[in-house]
Backbone as JSON, one array per atom type, in Angstrom:
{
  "sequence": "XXXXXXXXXXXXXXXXXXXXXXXXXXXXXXXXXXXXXXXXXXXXXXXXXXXXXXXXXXXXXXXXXXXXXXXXXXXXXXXXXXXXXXXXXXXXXXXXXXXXXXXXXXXXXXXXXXXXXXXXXXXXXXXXXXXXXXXXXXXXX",
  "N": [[-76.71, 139.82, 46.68], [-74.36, 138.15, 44.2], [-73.66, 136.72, 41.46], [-72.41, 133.53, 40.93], [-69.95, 130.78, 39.69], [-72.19, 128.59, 40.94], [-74.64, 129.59, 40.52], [-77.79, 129.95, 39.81], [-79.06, 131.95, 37.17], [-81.46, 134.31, 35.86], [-82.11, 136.09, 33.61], [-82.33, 138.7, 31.35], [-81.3, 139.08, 27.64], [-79.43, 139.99, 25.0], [-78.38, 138.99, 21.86], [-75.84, 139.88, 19.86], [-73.91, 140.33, 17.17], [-70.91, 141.82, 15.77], [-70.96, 143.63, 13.91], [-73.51, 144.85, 14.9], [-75.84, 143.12, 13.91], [-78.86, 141.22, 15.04], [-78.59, 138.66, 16.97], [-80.03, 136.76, 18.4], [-82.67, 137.65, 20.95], [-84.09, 138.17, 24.39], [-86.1, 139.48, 24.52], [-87.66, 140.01, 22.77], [-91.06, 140.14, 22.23], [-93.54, 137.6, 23.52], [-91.34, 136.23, 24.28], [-89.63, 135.01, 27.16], [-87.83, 135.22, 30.22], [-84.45, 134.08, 30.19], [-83.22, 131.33, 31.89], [-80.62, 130.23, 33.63], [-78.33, 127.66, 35.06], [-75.19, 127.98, 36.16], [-72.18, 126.58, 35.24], [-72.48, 124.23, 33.87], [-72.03, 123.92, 31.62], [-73.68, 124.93, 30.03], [-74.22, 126.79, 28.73], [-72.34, 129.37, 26.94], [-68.55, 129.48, 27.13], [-67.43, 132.33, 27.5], [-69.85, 134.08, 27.94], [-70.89, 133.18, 30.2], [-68.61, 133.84, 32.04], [-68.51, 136.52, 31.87], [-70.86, 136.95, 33.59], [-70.37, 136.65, 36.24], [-70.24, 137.75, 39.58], [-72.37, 139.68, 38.93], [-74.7, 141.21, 39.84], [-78.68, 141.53, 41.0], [-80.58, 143.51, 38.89], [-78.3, 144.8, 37.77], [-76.97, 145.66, 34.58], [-74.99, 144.71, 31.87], [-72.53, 144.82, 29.28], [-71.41, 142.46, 27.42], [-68.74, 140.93, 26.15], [-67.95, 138.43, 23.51], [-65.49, 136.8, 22.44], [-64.64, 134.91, 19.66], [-63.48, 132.82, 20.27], [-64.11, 132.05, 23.03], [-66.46, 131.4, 22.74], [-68.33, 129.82, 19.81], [-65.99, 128.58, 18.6], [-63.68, 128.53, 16.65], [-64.63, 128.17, 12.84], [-64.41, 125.24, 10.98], [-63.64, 124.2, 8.32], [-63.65, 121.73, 7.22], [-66.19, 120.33, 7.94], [-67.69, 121.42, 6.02], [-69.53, 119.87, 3.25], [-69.96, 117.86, 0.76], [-72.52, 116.49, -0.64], [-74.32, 113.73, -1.89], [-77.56, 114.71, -4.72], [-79.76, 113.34, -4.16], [-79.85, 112.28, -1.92], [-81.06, 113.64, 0.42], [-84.07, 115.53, 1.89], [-86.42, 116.43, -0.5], [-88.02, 118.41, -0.5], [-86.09, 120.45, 0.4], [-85.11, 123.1, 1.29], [-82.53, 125.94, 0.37], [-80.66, 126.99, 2.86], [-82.03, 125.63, 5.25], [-82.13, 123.48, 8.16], [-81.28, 120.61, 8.68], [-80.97, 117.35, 10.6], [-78.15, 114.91, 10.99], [-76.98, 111.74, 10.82], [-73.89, 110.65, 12.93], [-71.25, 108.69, 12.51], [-70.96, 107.03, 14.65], [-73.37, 107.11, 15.42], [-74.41, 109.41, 16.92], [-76.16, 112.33, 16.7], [-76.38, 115.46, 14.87], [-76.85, 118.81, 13.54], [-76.96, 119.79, 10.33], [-76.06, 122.54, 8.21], [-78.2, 123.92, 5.05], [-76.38, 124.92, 2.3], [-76.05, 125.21, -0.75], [-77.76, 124.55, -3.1], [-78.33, 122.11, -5.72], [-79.04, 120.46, -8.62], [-77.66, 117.9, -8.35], [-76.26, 118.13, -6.59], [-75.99, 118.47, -2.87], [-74.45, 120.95, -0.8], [-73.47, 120.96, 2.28], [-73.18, 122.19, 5.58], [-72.23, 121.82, 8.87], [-70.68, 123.34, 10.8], [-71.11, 125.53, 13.14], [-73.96, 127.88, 13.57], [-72.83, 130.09, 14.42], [-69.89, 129.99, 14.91], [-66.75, 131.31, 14.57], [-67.25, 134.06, 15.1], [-67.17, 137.08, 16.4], [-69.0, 138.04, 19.35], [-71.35, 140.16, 20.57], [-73.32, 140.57, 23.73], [-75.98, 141.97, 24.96], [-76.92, 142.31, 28.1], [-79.03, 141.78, 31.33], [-79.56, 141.05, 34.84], [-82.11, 139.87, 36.53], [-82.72, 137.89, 38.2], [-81.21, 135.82, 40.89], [-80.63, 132.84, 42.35]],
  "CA": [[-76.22, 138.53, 46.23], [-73.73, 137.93, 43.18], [-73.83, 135.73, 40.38], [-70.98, 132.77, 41.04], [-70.12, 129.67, 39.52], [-73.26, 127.72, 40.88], [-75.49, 130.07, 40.54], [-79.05, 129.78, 38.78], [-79.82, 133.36, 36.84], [-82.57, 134.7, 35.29], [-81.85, 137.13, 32.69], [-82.95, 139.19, 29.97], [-80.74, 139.5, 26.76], [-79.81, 140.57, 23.41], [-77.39, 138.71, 21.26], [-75.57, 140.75, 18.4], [-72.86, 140.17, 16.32], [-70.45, 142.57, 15.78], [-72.01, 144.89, 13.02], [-74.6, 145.51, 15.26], [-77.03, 142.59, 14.38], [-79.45, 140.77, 16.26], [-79.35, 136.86, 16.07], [-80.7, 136.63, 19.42], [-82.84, 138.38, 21.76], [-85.51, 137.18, 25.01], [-87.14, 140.79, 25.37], [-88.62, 140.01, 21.92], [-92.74, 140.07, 22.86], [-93.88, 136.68, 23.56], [-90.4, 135.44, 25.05], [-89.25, 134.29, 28.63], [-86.43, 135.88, 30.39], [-83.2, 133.13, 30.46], [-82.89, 130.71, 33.05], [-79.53, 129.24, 33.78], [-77.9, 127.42, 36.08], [-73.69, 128.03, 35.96], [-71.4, 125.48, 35.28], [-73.36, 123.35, 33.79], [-71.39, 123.64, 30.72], [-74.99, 124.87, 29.05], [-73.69, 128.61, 28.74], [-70.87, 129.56, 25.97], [-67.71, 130.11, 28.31], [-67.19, 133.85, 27.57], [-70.75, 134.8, 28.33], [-70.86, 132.71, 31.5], [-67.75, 134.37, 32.69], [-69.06, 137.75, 31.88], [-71.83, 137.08, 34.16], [-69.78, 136.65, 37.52], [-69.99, 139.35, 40.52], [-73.47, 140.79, 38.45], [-76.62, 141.56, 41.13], [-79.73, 142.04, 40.65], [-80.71, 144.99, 38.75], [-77.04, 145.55, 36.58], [-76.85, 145.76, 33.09], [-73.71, 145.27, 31.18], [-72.21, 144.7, 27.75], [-70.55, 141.41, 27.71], [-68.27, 140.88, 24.58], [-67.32, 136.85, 23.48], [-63.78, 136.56, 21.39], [-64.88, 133.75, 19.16], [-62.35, 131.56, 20.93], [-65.05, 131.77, 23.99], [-67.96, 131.39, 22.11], [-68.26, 128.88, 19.31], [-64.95, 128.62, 18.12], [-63.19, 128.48, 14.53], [-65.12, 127.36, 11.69], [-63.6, 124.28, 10.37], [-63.87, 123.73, 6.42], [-63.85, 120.08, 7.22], [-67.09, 120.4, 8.55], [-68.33, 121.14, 5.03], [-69.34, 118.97, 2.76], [-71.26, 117.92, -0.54], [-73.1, 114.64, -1.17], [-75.69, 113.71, -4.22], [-78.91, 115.59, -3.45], [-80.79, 112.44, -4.04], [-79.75, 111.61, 0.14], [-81.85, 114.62, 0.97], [-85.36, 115.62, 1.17], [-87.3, 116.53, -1.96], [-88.7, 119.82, -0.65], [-85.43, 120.87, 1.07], [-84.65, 124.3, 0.47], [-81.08, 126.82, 0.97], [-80.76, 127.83, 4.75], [-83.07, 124.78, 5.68], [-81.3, 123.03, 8.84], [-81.25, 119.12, 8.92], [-80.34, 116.54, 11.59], [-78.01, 114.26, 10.21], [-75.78, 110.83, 11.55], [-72.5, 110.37, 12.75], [-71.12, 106.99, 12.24], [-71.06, 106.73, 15.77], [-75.2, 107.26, 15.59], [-74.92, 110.62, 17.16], [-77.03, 113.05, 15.93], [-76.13, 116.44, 14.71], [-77.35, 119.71, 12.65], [-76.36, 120.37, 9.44], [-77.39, 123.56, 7.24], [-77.92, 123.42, 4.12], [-75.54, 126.05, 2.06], [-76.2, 125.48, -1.51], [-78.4, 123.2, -3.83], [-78.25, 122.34, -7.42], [-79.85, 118.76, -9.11], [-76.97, 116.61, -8.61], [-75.57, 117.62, -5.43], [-76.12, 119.38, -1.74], [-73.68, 121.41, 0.02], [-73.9, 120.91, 4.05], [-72.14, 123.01, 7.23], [-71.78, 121.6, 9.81], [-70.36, 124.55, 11.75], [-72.32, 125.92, 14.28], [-73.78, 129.09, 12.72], [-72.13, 131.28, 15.38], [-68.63, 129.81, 15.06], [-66.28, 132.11, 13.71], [-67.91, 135.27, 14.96], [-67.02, 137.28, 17.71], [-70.3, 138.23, 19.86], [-71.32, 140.92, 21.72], [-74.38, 140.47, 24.27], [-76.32, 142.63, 26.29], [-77.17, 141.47, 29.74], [-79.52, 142.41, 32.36], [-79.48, 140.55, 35.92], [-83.6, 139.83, 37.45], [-83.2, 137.02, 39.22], [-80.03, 135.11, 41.19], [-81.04, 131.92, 43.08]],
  "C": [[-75.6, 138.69, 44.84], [-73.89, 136.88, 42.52], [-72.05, 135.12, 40.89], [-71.34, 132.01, 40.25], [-71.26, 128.66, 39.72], [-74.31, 128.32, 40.37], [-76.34, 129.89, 39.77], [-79.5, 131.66, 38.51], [-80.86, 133.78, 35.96], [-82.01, 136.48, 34.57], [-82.2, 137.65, 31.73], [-81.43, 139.3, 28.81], [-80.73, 139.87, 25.64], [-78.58, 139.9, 22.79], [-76.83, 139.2, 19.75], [-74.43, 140.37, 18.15], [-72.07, 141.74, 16.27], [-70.34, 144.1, 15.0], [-73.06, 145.29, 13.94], [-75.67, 144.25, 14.68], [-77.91, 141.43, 14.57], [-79.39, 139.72, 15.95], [-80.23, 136.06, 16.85], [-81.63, 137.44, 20.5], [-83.9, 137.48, 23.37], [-86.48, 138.56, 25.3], [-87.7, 141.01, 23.94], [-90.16, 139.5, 22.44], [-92.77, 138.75, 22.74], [-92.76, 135.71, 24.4], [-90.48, 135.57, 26.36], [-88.14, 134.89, 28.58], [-85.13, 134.25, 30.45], [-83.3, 132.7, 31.59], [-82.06, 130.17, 32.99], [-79.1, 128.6, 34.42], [-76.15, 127.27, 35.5], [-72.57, 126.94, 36.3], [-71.32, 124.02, 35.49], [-72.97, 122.96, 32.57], [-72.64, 124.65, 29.5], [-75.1, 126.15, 28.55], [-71.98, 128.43, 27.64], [-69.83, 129.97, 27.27], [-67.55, 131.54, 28.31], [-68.42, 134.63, 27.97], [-71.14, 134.34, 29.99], [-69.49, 133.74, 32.05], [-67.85, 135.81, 32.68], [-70.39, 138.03, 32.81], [-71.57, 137.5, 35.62], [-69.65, 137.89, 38.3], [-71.23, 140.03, 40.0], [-74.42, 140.31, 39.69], [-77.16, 141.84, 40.27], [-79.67, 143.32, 40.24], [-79.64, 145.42, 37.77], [-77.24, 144.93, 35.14], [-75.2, 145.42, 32.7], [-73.85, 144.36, 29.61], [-71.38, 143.69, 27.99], [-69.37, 141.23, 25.91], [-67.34, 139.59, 24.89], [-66.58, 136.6, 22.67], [-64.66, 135.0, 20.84], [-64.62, 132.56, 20.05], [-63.31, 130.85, 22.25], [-66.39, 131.51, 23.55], [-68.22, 129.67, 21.41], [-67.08, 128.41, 18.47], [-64.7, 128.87, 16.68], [-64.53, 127.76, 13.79], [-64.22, 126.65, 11.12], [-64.45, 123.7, 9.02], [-63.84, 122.19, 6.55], [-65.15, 119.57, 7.68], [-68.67, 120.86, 7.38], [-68.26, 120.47, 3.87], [-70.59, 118.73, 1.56], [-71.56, 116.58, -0.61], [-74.23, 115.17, -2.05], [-76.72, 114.28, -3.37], [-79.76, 114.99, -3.35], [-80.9, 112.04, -2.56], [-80.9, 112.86, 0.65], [-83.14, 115.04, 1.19], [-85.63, 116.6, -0.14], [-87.28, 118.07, -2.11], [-87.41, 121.21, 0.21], [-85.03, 122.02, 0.18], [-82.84, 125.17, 1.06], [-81.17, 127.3, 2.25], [-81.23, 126.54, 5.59], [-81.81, 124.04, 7.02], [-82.05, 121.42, 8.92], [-80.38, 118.18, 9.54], [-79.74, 115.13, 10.68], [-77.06, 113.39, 11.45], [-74.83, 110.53, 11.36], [-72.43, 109.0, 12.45], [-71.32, 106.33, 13.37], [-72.61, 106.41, 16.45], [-75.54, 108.2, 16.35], [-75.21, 111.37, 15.64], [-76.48, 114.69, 15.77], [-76.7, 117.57, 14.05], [-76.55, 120.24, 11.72], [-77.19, 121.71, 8.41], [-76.98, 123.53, 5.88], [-77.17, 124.57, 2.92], [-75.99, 126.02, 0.37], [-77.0, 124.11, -2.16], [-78.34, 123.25, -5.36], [-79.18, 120.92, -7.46], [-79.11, 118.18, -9.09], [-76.26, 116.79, -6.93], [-75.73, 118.86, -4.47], [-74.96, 120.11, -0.71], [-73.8, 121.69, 1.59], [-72.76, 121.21, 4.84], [-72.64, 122.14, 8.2], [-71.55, 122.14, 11.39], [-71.59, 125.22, 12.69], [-72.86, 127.71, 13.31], [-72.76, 130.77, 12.96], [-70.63, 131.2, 15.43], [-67.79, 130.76, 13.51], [-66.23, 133.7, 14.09], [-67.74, 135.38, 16.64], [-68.51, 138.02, 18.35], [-70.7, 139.34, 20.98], [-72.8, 140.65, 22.31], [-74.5, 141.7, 25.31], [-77.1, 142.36, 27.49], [-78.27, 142.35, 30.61], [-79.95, 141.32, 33.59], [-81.09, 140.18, 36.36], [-83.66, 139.31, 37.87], [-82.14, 136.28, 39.7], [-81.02, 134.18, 42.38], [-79.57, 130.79, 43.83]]
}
């Protein structure tokens, strides 16, 4: 059996960046192998499409052109407000859910702090960055 479009897979991976390193893995001890189901939208497009035609049992090296992944980073997407809007104990890196106007909800991280004002991304952390994954097939349903 092959991995298609509907398909539900069960997979082990490793997600690396293009230096070589790791931002993701599931064969770290304590994890669960991947469960997906395809075209579901719930898969980056370049790693979903790197999946197609794999059986049980194959390995491969998938590699995601930004463009398939999380796309551009858009500088409009960062942004500074007073740091009094923020919490207290918030520190650099820290990720916080913040609202659109619309009253969706989003994640912003937090990039730099001073006493008068917070610098917040937006960007996905992965956008920008082309991705290489390594794959292994265990389960097609």
């Amino acid at each position: 059996m092959k991995v298609t479009k509907e398909s539900t897979v069960t997979l082990h991976y490793t997600g690396k960046l293009e230096n070589g390193e790791v931002f993701d893995s599931s064969i770290i001890e304590g994890r669960e192998p991947m469960v997906a189901t395809l075209g579901q939208n719930s898969l980056i497009k370049g790693f979903e499409e790197g999946l197609m035609d794999m059986e049980v049992g194959d390995k491969k090296t998938i590699f995601v052109p930004f463009t398939e992944g999380y796309g551009y980073r858009d500088e409009n997407y960062v942004t500074s407000i007073p740091r009094k809007l923020i919490p207290e104990d918030t520190e650099v890196g820290a990720v916080l859910r913040a609202t659109a106007p619309d009253g969706g909800e989003f994640n912003v991280h937090v990039k730099q702090l001073d006493e008068e004002f917070a610098v917040l991304d937006a960007n996905h952390p992965l956008a920008g960055k082309n991705l290489v994954f390594e794959v292994e097939v265990i389960g097609i349903n």
